[in-house]
C-alpha positions in Angstrom: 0.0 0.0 0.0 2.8 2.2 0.9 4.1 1.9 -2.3 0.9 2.5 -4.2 0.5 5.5 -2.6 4.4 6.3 -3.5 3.3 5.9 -7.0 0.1 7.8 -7.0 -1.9 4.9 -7.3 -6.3 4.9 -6.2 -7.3 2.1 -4.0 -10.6 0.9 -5.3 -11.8 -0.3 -2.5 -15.5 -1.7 -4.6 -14.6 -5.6 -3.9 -13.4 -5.1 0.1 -15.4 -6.4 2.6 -16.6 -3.4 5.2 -13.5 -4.5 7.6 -11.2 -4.4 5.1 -12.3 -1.1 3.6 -12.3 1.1 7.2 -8.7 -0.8 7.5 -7.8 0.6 4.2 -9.3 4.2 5.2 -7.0 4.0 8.2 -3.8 2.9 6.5 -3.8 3.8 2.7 -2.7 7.5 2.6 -3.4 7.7 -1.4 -6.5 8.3 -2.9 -9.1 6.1 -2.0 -12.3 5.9 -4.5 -14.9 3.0 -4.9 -15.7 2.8 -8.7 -18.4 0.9 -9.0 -20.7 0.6 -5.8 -24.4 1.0 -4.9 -26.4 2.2 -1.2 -26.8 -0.9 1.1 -29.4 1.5 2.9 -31.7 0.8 -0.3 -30.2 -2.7 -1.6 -28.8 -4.7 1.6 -26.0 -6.9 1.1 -21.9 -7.1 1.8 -21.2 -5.9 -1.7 -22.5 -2.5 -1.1 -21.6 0.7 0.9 -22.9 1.0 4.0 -23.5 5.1 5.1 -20.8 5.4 7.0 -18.1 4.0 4.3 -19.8 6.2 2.0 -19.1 8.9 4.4 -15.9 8.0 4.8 -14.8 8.0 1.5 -16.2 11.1 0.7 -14.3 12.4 3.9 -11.0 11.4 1.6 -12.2 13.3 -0.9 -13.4 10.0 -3.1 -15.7 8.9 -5.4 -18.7 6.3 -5.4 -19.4 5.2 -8.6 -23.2 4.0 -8.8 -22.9 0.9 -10.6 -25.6 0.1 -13.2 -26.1 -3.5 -12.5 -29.8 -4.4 -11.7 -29.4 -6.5 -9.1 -27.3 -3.9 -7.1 -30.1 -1.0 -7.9 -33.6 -2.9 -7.1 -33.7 -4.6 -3.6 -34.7 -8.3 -4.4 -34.0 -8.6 -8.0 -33.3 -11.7 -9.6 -31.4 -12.6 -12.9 -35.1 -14.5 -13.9 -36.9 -10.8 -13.6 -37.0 -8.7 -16.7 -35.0 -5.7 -17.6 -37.8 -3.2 -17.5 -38.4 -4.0 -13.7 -35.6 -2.0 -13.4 -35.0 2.1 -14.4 -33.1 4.8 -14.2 -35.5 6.1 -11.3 -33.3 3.1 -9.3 -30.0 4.3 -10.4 -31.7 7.9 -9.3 -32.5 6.9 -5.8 -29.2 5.4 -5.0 -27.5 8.7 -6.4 -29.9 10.8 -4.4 -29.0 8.5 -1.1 -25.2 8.9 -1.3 -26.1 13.0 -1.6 -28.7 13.6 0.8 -26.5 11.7 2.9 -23.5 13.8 2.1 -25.2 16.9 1.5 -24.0 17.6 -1.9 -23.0 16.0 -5.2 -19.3 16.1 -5.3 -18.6 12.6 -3.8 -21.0 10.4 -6.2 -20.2 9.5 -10.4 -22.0 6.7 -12.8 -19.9 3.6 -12.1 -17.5 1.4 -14.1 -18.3 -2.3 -15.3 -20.2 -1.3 -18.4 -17.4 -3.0 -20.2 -18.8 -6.7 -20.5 -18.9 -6.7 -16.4 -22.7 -8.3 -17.0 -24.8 -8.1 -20.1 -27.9 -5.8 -21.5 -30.6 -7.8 -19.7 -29.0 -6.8 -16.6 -28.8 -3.1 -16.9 -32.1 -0.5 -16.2 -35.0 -0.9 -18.6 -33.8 2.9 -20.6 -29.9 1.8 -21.3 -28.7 -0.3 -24.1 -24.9 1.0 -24.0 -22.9 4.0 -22.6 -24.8 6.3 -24.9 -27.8 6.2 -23.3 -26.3 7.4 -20.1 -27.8 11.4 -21.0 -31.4 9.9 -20.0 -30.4 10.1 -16.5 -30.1 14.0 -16.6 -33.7 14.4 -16.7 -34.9 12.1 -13.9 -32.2 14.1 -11.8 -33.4 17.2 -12.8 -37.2 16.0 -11.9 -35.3 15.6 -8.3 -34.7 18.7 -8.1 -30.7 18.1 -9.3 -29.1 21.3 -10.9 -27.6 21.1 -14.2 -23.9 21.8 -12.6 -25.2 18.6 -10.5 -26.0 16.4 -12.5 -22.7 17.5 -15.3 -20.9 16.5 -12.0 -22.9 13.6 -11.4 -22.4 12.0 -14.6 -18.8 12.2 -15.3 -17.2 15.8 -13.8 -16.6 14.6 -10.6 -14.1 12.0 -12.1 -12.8 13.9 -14.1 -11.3 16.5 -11.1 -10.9 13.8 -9.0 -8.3 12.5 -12.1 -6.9 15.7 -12.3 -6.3 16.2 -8.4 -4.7 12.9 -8.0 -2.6 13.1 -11.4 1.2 12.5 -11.2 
């Protein structure tokens, strides 16, 4: 870890268990960023962010990238349920939760394994590839989300997160 650090290096801490990330909160003094997480508050289980590792992380300055994956936006989804019992009014909600628990939108991005990470069928009802990712603008906006928001929301707050921790 020290050497990470050394070298610049972001500990994605997505795939830790909760003990292991707090441990790497406490000991990794890089950038600390978890690319592609959801809420546990709104879907439970160990492979999402609990509040207060969410807090944490933003208190490092990091990122949570909401991950598109249906099972990890709709509380009880199953790989047998169809793709439209899923939307972007899920992916919504578990942005909304990480800022109303933060209190703004700097610490919360659209998450990574888009890539081939899990397949069409298992992505919100509106998005068929990367392109469509612009639909979510207007169901933040219909939260109340401001324009400079929802341009952070949706890729600017990776983008000076990149810059900050660039060698």
């Amino acid at each position: 870890m020290e050497v990470m650090a050394d070298l610049g290096f972001m500990l994605d801490v997505t795939h830790l268990s909760e003990k292991a990330t707090f441990e790497a909160f406490e000991r990794y003094e890089g950038q600390v960023v978890a690319t592609h997480c959801n809420a546990r508050a709104l879907v439970p289980g160990a492979r999402q962010l609990g509040d207060d590792q969410i807090r944490r992380l933003a208190e490092r300055d990091g990122v949570v990238g909401v991950v598109l994956f249906n099972r990890f936006l709709k509380a009880g989804y199953a790989g047998t349920d169809v793709k439209q019992s899923v939307t972007l009014q899920h992916v919504a909600a578990h942005v909304d939760h990480i800022c109303q628990l933060l209190g703004d939108a700097a610490h919360v991005g659209i998450g990574s394994d888009m890539d081939g990470g899990f397949g069409l069928d298992d992505t919100p009802a509106e998005i068929d590839s990367s392109a469509d990712l612009p639909k979510l603008s207007p169901v933040l906006a219909e939260r109340g989300y401001s324009s400079e928001d929802i341009t952070a929301i949706l890729g600017q707050n990776w983008i000076e997160l990149l810059r900050r921790v660039q060698l």
